[in-house]
KEKE-3310 file (N, C-alpha, C; in steps of 0.2 Angstrom, whole numbers, plus 5000, padded with zeros to 4 digits):
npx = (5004:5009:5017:5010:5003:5014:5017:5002:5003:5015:5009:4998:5006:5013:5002:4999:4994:5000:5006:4993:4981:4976:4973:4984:4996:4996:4998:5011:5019:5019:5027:5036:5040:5044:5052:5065:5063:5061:5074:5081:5077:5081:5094:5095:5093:5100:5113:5113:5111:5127:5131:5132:5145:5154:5153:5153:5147:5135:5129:5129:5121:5110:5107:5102:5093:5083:5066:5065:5054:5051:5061:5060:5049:5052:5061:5054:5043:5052:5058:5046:5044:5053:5054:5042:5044:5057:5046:5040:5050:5054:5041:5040:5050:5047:5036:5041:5042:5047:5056:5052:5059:5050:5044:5049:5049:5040:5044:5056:5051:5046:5055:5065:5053:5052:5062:5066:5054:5058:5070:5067:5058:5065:5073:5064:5062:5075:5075:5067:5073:5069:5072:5085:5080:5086:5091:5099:5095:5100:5114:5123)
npy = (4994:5008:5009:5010:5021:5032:5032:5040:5050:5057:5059:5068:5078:5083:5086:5098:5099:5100:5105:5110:5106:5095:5080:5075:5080:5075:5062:5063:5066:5054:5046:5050:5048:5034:5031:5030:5019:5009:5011:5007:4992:4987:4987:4978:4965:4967:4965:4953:4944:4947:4942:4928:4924:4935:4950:4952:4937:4936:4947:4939:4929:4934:4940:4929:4924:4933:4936:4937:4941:4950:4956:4967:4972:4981:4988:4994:5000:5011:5017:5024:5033:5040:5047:5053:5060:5069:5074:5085:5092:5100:5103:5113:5123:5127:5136:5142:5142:5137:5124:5112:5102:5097:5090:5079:5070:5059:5052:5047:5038:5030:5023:5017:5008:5000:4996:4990:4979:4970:4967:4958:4949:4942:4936:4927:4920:4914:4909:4900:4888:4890:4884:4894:4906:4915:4904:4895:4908:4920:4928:4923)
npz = (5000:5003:4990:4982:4987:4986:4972:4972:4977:4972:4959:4963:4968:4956:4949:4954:4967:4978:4995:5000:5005:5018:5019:5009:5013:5027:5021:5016:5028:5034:5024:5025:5037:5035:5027:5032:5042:5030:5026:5034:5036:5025:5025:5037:5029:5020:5027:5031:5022:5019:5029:5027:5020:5020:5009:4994:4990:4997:4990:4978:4982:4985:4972:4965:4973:4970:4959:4942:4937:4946:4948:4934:4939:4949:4942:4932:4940:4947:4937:4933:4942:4944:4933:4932:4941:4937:4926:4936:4940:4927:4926:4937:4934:4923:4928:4935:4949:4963:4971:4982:4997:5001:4992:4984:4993:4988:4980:4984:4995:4989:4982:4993:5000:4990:4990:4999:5000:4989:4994:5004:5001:4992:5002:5008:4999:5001:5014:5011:5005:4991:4974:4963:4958:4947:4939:4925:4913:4917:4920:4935)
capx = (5000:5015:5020:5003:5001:5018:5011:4998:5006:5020:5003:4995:5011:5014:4997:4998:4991:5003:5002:4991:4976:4979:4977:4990:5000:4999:5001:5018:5023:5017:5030:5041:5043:5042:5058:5071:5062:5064:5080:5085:5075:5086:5101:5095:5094:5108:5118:5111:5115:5133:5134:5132:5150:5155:5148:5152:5144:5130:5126:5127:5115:5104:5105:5100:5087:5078:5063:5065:5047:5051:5067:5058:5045:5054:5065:5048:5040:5055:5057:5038:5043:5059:5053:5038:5049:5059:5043:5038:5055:5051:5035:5040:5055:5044:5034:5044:5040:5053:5055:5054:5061:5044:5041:5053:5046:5036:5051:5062:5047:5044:5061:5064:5050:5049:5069:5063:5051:5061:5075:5063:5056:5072:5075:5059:5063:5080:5072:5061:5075:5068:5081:5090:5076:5090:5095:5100:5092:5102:5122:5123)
capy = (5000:5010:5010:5014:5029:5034:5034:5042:5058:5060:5062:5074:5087:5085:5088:5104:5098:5105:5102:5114:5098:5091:5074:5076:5082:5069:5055:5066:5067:5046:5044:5054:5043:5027:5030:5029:5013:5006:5007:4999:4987:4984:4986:4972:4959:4965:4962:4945:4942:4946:4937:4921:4923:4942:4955:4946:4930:4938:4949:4933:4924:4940:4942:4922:4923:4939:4933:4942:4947:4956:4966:4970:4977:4986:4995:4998:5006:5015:5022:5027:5037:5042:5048:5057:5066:5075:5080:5086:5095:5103:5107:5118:5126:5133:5139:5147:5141:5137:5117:5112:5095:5090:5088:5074:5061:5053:5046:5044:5032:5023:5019:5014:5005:4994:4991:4983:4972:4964:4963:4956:4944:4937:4932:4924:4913:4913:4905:4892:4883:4888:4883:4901:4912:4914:4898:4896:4914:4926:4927:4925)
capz = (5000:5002:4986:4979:4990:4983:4967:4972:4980:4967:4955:4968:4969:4951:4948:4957:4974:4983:5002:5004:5008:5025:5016:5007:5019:5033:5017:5016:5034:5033:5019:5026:5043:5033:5023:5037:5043:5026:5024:5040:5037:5019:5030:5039:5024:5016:5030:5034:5016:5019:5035:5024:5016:5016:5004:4988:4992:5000:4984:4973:4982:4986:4967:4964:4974:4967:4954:4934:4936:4953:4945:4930:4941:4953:4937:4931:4945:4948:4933:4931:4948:4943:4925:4935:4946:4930:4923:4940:4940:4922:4924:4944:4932:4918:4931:4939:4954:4969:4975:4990:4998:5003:4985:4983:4998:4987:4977:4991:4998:4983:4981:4998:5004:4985:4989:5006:4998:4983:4997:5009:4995:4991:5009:5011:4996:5003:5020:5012:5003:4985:4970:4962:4952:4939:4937:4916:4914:4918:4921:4939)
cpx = (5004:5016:5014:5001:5007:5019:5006:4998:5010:5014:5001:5001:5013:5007:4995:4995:4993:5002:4997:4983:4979:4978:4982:4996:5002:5000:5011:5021:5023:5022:5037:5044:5042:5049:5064:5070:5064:5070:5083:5082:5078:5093:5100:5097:5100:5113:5118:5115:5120:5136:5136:5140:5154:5150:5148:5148:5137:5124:5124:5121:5109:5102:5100:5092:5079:5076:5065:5061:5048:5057:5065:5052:5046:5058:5059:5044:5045:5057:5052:5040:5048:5058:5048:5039:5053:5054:5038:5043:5054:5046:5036:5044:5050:5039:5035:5043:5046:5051:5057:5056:5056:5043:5042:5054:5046:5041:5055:5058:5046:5048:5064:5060:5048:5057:5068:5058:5054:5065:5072:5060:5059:5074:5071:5059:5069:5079:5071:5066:5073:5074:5081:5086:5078:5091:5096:5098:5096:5108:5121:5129)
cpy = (5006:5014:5015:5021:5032:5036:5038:5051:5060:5062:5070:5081:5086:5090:5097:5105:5103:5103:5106:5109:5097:5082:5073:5077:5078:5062:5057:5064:5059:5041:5044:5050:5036:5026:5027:5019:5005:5003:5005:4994:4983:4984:4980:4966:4959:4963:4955:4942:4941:4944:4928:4919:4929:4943:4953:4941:4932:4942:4945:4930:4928:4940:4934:4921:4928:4936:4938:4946:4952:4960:4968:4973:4981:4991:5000:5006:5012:5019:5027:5033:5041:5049:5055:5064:5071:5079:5086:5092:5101:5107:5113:5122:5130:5136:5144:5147:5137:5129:5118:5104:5091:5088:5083:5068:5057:5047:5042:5038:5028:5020:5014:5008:4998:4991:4983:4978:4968:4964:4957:4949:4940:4933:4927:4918:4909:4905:4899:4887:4883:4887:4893:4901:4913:4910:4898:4901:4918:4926:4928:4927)
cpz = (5000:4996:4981:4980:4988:4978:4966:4973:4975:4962:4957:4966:4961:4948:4949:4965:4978:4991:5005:5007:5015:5022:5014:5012:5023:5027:5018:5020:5035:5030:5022:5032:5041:5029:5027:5042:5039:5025:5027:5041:5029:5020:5031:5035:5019:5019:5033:5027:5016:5025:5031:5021:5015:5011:4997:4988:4993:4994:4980:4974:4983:4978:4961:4967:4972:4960:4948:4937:4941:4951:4941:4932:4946:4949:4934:4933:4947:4945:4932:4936:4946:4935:4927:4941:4939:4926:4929:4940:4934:4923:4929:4938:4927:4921:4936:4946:4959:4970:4979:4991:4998:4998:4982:4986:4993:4984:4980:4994:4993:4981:4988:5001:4995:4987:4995:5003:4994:4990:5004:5007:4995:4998:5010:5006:4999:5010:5018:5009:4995:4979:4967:4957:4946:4937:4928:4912:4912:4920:4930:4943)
residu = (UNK:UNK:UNK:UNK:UNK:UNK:UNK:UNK:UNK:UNK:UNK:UNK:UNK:UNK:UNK:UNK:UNK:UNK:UNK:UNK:UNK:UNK:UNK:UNK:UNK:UNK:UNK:UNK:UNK:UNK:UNK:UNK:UNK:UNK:UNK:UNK:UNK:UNK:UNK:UNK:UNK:UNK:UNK:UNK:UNK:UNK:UNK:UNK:UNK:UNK:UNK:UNK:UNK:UNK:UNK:UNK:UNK:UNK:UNK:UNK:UNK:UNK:UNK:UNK:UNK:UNK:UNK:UNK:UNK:UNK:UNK:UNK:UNK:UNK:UNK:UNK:UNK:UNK:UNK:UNK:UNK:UNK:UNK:UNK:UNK:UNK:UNK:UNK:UNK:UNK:UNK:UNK:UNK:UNK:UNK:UNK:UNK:UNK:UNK:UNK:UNK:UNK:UNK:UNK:UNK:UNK:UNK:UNK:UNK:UNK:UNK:UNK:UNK:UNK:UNK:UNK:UNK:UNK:UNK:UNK:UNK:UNK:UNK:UNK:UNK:UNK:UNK:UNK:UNK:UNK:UNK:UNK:UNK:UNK:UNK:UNK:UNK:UNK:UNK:UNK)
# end
């Protein structure tokens, strides 16, 4: 839901929202105290990873365990965000209009909190004993 309401708000301030809504705005401040959670919680699994063998090892088998369809849609959604921030970025410049940081949450949460699920994912396949997502696929 997360990632949806990220989606959601990058629309909103692109759109012209603005935080002048008090919706918008506590999605904001919601977003904005959910980033820092994330990425200690993609700390956590990275570094469980590289408990297995050090940081080399630990990437390899992070990057084995991560499915295709989950990186080609975590590049997706991230572009679509990533994409929607530059024209967000555009449109404030020809407008002449001043940026501000809060305007950049939504990114920052969309990219944080989708890193923590593919990483999160990949552990739980990890956990179960499944065989390596890449296997003959993809150069591992």
């Amino acid at each position: 839901m997360l990632i949806f309401g990220s989606l959601i708000s990058l629309m909103a301030v692109f759109m012209g929202g603005g935080q002048a809504g008090s919706d918008l705005h506590s999605l904001l401040v919601m977003q904005l105290a959910t980033i820092p959670v994330t990425l200690l919680m993609s700390f956590y699994v990275l570094s469980r990873y590289a408990a297995k063998g050090g940081l080399q090892e630990g990437l390899r088998l992070l990057w084995s365990d991560w499915p295709q369809w989950l990186v080609f849609i975590f590049l997706l959604l991230n572009s679509l965000a990533l994409f929607g921030e530059v024209a967000l970025l555009i449109a404030l410049k020809a407008l002449e209009r001043n940026i501000t940081w809060q305007e950049h949450v939504p990114l920052a949460c969309l990219f944080s909190s989708s890193l923590a699920f593919c990483l999160f994912y990949a552990r739980r396949r990890s956990d179960q004993n499944q065989k390596p997502s890449l296997s003959g696929r993809w150069p591992q």
